[in-house]
PDB file of N, CA, C and O in Angstrom:
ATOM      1  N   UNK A   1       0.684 -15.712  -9.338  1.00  0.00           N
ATOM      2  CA  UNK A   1       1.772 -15.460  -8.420  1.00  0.00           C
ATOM      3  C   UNK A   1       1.226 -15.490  -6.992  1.00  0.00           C
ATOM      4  O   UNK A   1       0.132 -15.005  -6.701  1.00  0.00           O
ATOM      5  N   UNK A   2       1.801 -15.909  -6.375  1.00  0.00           N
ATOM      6  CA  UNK A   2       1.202 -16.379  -4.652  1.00  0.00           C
ATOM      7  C   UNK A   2       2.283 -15.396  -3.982  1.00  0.00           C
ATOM      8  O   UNK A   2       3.227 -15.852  -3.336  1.00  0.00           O
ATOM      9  N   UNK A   3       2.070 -13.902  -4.192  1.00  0.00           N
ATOM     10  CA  UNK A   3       2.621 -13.055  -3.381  1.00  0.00           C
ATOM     11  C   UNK A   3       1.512 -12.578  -2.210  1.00  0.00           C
ATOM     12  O   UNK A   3       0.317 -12.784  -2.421  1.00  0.00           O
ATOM     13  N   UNK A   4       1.965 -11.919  -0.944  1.00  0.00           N
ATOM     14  CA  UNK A   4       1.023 -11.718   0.057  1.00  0.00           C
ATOM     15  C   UNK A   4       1.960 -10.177   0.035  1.00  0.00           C
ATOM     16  O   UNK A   4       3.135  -9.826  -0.063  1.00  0.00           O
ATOM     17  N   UNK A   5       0.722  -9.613   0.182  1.00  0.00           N
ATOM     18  CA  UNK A   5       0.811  -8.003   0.409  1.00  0.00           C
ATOM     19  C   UNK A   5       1.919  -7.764   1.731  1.00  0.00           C
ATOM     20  O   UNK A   5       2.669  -6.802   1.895  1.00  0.00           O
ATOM     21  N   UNK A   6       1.725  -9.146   2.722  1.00  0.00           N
ATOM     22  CA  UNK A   6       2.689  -9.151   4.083  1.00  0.00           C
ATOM     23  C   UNK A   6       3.946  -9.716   3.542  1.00  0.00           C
ATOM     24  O   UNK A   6       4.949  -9.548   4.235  1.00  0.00           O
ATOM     25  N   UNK A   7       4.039 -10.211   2.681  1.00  0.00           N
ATOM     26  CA  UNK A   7       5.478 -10.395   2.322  1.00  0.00           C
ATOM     27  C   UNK A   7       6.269  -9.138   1.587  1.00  0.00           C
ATOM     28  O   UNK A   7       7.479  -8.947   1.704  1.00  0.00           O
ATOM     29  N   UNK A   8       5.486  -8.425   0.911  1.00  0.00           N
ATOM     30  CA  UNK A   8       6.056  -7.382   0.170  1.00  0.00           C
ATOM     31  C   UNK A   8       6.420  -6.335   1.246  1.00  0.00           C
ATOM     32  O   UNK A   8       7.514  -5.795   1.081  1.00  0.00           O
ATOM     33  N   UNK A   9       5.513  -5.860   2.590  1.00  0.00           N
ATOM     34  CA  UNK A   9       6.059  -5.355   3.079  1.00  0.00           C
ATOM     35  C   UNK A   9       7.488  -5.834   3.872  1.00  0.00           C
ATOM     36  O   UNK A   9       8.304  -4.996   4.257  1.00  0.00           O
ATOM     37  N   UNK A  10       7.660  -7.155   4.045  1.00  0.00           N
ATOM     38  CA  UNK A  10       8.722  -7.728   4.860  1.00  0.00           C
ATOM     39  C   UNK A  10       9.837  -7.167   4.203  1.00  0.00           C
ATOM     40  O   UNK A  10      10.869  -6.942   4.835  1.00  0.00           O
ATOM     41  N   UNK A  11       9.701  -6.830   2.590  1.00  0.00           N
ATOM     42  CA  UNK A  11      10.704  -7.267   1.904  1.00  0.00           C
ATOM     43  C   UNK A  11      11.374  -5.270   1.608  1.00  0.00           C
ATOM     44  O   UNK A  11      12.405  -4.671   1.303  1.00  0.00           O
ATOM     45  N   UNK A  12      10.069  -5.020   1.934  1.00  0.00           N
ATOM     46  CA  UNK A  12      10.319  -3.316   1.975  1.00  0.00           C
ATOM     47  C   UNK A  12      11.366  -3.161   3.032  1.00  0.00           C
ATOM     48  O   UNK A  12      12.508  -2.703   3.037  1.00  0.00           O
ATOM     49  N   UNK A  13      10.444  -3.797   4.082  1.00  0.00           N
ATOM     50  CA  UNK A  13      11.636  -2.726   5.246  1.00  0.00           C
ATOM     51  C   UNK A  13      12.871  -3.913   5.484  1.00  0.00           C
ATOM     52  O   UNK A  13      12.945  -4.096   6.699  1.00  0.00           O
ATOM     53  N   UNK A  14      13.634  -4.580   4.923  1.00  0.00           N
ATOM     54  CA  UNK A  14      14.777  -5.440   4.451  1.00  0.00           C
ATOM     55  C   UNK A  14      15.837  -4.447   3.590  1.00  0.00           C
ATOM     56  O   UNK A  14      17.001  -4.125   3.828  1.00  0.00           O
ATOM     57  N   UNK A  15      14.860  -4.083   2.413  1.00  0.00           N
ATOM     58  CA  UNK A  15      15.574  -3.248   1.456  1.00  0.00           C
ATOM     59  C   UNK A  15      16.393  -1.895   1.995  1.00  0.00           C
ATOM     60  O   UNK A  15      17.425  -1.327   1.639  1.00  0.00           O
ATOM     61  N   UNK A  16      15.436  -1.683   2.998  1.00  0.00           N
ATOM     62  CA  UNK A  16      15.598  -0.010   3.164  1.00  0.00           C
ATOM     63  C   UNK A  16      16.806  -0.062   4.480  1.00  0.00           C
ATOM     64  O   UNK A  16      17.720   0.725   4.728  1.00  0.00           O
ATOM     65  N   UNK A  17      16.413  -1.234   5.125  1.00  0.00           N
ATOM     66  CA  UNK A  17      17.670  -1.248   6.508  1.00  0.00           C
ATOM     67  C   UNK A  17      18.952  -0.478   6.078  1.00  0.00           C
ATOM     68  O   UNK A  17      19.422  -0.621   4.949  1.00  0.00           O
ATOM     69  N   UNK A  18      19.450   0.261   6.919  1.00  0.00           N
ATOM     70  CA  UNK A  18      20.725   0.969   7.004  1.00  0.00           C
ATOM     71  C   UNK A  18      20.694   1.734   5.505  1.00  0.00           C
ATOM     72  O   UNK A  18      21.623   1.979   4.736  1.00  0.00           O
ATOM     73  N   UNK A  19      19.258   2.011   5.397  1.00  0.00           N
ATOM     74  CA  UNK A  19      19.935   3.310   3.933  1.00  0.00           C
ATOM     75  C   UNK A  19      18.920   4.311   4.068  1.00  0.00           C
ATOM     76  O   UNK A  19      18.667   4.961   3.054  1.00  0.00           O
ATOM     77  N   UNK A  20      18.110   4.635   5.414  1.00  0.00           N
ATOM     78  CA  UNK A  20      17.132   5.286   5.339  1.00  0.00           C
ATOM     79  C   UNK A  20      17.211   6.799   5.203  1.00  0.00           C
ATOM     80  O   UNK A  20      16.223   7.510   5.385  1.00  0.00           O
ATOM     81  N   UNK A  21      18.512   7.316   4.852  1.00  0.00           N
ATOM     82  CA  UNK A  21      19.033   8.662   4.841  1.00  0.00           C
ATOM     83  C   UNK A  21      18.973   8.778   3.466  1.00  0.00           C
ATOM     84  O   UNK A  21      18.327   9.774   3.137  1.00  0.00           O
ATOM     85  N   UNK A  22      19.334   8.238   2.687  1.00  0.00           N
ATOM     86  CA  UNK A  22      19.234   8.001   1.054  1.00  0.00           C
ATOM     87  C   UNK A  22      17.979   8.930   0.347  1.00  0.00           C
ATOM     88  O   UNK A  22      16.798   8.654   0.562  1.00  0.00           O
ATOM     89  N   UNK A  23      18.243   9.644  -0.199  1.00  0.00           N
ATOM     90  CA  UNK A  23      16.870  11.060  -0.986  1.00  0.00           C
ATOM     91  C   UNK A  23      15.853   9.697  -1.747  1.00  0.00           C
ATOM     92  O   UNK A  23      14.626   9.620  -1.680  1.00  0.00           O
ATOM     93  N   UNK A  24      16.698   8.816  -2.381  1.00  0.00           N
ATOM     94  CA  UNK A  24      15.445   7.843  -2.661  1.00  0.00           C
ATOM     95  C   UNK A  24      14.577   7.094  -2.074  1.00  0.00           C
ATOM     96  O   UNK A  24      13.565   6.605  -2.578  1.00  0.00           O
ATOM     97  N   UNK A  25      15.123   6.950  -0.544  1.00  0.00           N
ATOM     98  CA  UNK A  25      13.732   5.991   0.025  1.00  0.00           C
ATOM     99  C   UNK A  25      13.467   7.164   1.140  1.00  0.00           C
ATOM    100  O   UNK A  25      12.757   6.979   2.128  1.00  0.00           O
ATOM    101  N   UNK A  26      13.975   8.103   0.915  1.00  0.00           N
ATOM    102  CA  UNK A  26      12.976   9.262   1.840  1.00  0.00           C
ATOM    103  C   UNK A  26      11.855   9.838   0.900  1.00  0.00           C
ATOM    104  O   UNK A  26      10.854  10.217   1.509  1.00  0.00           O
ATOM    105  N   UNK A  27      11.828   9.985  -0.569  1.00  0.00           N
ATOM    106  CA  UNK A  27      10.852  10.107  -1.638  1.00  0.00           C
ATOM    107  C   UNK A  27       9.676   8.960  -1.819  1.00  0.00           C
ATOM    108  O   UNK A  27       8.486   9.264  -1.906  1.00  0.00           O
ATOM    109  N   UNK A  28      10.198   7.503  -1.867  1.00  0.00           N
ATOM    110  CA  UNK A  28       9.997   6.274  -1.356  1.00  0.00           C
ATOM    111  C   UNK A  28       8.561   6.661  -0.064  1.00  0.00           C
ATOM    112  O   UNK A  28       7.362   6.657  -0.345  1.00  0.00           O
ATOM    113  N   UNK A  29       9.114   6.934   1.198  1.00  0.00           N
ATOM    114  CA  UNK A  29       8.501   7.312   2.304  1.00  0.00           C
ATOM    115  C   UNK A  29       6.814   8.187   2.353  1.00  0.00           C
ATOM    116  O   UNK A  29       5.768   8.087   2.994  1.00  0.00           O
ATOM    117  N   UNK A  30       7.451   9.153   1.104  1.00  0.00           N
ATOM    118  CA  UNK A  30       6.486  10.416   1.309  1.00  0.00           C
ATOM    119  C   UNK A  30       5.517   9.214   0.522  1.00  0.00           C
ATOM    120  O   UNK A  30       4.859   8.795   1.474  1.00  0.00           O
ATOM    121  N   UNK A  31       5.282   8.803  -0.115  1.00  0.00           N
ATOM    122  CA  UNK A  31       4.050   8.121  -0.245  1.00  0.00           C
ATOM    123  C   UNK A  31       4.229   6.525  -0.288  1.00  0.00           C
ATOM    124  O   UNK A  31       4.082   5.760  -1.241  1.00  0.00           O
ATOM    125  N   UNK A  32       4.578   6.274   0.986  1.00  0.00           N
ATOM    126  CA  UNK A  32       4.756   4.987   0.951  1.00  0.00           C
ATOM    127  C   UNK A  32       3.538   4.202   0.552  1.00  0.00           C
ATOM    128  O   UNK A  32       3.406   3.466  -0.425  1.00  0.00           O
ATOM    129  N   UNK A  33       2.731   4.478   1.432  1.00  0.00           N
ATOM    130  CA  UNK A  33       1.135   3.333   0.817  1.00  0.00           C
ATOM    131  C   UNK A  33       0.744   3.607  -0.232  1.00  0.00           C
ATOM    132  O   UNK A  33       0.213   2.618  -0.738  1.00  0.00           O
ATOM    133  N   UNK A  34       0.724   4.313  -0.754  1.00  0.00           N
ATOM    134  CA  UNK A  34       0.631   4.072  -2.312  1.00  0.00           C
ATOM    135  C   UNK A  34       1.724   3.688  -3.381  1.00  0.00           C
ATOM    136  O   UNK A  34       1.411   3.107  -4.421  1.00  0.00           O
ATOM    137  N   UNK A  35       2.947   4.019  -3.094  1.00  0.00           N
ATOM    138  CA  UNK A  35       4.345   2.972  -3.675  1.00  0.00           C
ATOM    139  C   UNK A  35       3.804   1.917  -3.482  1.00  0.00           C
ATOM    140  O   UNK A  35       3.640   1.254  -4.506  1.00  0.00           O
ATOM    141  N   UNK A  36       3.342   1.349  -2.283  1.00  0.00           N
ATOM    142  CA  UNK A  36       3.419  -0.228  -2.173  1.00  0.00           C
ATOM    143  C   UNK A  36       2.160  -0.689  -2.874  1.00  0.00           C
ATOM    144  O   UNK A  36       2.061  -1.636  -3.655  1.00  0.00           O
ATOM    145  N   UNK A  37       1.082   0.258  -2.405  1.00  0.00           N
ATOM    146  CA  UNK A  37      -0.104  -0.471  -3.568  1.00  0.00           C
ATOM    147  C   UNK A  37       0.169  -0.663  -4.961  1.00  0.00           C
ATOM    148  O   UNK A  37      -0.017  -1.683  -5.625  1.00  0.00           O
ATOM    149  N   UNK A  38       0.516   0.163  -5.232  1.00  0.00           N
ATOM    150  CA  UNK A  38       1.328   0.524  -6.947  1.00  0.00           C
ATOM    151  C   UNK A  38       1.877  -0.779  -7.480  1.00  0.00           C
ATOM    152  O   UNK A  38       1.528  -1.422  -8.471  1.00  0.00           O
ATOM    153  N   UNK A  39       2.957  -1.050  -6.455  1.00  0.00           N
ATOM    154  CA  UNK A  39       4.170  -1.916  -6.510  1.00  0.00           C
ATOM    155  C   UNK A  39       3.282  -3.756  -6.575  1.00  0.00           C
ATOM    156  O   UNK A  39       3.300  -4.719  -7.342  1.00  0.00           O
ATOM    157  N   UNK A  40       2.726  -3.450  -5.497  1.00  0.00           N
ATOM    158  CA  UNK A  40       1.888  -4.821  -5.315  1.00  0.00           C
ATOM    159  C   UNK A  40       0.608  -5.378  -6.569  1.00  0.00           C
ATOM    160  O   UNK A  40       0.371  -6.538  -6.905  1.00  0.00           O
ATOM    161  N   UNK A  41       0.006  -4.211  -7.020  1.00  0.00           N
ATOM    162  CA  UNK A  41      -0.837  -4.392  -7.912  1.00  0.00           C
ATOM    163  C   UNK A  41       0.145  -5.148  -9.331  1.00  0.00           C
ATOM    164  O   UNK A  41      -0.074  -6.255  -9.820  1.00  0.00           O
ATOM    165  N   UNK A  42       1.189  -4.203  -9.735  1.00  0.00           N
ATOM    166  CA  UNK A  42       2.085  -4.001 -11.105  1.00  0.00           C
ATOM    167  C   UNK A  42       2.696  -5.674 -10.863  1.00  0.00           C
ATOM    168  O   UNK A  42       2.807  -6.324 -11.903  1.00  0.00           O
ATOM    169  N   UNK A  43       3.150  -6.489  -9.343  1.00  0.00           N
ATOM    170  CA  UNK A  43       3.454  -7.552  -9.306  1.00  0.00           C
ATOM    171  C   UNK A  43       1.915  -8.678  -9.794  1.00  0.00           C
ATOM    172  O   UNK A  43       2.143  -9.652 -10.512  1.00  0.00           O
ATOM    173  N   UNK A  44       0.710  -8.445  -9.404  1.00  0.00           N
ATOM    174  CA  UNK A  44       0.086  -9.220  -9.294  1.00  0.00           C
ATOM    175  C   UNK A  44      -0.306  -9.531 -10.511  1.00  0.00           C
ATOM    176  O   UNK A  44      -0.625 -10.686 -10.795  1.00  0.00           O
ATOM    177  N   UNK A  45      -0.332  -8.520 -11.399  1.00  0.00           N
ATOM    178  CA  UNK A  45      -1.205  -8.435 -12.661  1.00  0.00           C
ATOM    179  C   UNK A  45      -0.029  -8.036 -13.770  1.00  0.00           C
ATOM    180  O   UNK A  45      -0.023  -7.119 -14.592  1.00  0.00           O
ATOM    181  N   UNK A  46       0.968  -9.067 -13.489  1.00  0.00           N
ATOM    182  CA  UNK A  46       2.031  -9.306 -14.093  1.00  0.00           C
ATOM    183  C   UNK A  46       2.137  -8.145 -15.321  1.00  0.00           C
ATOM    184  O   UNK A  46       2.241  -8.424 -16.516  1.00  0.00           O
ATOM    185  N   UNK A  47       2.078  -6.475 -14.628  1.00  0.00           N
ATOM    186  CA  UNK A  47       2.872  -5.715 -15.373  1.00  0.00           C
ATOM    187  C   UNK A  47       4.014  -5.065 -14.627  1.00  0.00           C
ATOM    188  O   UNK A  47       4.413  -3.909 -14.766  1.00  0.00           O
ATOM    189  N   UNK A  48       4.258  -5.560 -14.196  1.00  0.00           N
ATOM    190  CA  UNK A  48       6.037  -4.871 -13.450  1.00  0.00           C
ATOM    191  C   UNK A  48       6.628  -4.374 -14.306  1.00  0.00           C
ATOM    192  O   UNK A  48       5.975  -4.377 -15.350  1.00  0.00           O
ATOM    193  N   UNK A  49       8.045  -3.713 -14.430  1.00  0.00           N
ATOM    194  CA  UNK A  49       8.823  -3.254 -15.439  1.00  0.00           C
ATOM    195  C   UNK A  49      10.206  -2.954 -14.871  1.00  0.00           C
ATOM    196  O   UNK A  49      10.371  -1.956 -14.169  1.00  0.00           O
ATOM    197  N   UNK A  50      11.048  -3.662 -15.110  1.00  0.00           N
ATOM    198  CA  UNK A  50      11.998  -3.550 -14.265  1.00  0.00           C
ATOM    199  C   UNK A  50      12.551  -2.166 -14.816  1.00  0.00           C
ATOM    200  O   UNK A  50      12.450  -1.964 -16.026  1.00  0.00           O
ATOM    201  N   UNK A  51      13.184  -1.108 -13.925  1.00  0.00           N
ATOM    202  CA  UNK A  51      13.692   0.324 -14.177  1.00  0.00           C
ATOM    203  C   UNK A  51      15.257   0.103 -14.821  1.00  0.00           C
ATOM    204  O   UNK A  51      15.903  -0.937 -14.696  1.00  0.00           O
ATOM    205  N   UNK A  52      15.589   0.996 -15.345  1.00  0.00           N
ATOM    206  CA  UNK A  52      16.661   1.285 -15.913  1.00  0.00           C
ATOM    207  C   UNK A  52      17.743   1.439 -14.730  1.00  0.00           C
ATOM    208  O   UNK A  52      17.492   2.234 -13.825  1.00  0.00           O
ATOM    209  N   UNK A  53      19.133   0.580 -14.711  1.00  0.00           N
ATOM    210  CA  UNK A  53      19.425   0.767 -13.935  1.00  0.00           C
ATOM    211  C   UNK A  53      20.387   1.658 -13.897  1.00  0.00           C
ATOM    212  O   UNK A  53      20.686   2.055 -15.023  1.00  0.00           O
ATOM    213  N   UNK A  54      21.348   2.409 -12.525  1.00  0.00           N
ATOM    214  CA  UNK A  54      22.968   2.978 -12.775  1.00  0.00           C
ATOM    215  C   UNK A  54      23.915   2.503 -13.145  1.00  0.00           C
ATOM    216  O   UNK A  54      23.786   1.347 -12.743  1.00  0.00           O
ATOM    217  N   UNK A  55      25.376   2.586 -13.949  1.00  0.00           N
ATOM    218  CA  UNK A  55      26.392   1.689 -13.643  1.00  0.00           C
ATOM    219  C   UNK A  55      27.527   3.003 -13.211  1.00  0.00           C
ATOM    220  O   UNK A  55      27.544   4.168 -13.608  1.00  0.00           O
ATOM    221  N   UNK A  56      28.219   2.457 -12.472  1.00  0.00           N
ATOM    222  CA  UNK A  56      29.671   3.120 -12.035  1.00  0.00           C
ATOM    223  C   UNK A  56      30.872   2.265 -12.248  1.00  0.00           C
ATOM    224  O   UNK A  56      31.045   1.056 -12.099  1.00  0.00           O
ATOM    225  N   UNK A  57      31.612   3.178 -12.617  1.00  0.00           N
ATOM    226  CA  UNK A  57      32.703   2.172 -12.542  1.00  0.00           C
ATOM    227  C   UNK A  57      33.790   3.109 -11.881  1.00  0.00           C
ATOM    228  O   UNK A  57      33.954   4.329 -11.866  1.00  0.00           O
ATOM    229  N   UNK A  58      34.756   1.564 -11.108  1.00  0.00           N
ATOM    230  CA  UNK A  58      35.368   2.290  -9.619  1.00  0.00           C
ATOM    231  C   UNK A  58      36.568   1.525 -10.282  1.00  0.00           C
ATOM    232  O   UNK A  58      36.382   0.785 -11.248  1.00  0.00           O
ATOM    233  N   UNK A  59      37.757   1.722  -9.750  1.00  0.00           N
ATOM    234  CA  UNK A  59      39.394   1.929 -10.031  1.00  0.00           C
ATOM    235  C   UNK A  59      40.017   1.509  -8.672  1.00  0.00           C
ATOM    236  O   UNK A  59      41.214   1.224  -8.633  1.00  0.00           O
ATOM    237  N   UNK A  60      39.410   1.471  -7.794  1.00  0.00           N
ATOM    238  CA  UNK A  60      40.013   1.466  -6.368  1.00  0.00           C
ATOM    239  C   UNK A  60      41.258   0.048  -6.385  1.00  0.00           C
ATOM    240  O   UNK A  60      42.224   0.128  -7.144  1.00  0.00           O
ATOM    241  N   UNK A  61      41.097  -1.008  -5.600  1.00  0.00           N
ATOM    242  CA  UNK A  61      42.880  -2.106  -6.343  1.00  0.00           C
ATOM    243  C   UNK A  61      42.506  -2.514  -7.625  1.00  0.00           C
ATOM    244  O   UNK A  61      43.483  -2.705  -8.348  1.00  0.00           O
ATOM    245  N   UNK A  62      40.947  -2.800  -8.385  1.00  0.00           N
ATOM    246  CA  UNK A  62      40.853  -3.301  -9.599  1.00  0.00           C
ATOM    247  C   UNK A  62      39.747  -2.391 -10.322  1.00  0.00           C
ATOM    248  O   UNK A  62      39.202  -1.517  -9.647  1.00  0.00           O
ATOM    249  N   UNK A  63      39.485  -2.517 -11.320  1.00  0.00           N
ATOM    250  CA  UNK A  63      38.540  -1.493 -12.220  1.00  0.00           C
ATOM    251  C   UNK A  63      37.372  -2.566 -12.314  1.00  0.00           C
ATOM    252  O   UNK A  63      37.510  -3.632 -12.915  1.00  0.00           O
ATOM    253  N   UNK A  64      36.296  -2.208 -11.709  1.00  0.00           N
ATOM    254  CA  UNK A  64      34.836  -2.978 -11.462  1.00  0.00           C
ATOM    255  C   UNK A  64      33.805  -1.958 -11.887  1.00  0.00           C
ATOM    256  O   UNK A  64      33.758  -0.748 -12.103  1.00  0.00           O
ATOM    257  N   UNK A  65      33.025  -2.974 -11.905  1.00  0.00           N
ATOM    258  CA  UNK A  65      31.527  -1.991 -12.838  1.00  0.00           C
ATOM    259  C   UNK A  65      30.590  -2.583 -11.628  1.00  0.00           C
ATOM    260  O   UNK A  65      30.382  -3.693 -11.139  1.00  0.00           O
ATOM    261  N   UNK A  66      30.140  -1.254 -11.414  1.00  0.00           N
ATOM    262  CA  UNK A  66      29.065  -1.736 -10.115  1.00  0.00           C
ATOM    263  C   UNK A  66      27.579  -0.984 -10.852  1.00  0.00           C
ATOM    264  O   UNK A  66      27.356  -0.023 -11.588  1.00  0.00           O
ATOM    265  N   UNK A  67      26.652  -2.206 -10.064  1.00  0.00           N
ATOM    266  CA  UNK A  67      25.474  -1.631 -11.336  1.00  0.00           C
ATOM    267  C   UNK A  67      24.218  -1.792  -9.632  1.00  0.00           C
ATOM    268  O   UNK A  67      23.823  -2.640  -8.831  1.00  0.00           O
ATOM    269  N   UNK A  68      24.093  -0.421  -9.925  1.00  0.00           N
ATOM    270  CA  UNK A  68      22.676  -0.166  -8.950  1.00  0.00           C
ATOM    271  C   UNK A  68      20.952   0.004  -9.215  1.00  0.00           C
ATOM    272  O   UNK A  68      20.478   0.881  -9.938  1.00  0.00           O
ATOM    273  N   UNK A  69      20.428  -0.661  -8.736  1.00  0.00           N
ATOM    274  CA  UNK A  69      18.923  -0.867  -8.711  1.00  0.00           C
ATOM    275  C   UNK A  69      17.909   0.358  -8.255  1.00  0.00           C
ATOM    276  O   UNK A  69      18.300   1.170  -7.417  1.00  0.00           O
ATOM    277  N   UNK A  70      16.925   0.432  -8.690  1.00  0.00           N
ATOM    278  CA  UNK A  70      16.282   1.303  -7.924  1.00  0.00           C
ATOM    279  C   UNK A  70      15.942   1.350  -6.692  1.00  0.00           C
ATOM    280  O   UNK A  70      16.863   0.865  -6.035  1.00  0.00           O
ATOM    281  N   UNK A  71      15.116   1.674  -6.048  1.00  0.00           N
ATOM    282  CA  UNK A  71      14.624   1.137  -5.043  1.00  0.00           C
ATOM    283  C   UNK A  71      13.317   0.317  -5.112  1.00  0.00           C
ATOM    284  O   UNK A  71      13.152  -0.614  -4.324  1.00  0.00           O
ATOM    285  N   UNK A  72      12.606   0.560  -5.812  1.00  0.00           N
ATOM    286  CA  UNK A  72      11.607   0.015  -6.199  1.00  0.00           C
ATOM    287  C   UNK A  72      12.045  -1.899  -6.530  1.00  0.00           C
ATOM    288  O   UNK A  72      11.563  -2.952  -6.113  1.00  0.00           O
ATOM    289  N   UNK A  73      12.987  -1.611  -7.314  1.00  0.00           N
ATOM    290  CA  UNK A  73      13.442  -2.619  -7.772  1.00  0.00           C
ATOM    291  C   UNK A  73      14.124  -3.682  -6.766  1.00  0.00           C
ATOM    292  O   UNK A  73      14.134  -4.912  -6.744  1.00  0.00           O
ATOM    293  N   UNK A  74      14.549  -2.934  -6.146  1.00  0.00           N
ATOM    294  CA  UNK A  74      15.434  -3.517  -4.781  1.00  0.00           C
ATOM    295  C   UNK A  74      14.352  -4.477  -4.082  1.00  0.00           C
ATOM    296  O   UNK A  74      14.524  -5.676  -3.865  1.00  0.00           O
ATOM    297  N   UNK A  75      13.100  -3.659  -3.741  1.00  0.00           N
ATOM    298  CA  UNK A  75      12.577  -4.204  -2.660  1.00  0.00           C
ATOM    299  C   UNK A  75      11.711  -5.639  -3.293  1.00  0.00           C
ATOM    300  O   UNK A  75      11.337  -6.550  -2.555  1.00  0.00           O
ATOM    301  N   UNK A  76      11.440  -5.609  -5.157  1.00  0.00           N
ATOM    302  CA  UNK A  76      11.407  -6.607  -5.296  1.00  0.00           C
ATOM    303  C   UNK A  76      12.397  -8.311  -5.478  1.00  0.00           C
ATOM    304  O   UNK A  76      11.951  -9.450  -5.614  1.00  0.00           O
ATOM    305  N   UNK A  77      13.703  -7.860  -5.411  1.00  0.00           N
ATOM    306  CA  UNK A  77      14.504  -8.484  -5.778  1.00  0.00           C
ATOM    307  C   UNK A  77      14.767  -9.311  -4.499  1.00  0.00           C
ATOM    308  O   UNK A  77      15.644 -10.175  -4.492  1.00  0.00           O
TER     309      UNK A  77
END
């Protein structure tokens, strides 16, 4: 995989724009350099694992199933 440690961060602070109030990427925060080493290693040495995700479902004019990512997951996607 021809990932660069500078792309993963690009892709961090992309993810996080306008949600930095969120309890998950303020947890995210408290150890960011090591999330990202974590994150970057688990990409390189092709053990990633994609997380279990949320689903909601909303009623508002139609009944939709909205399905949310982690954050972790986010910032690889």
């Amino acid at each position: 995989m021809n990932l660069s440690y500078s792309d993963l961060e690009n892709s961090y602070y992309r993810s996080r724009k306008w949600k930095r109030k969120k309890r998950e990427i303020i947890q995210w925060e408290e150890n960011e350099e090591k999330n990202m080493k974590e994150l970057y290693n688990d990409l390189c040495k092709d053990k990633y694992i994609i997380s279990p995700t949320k689903r909601y479902i909303i009623k508002d004019p139609v009944v939709r199933e909205i399905i949310v990512l982690s954050f972790r997951d986010r910032i690889v996607q």
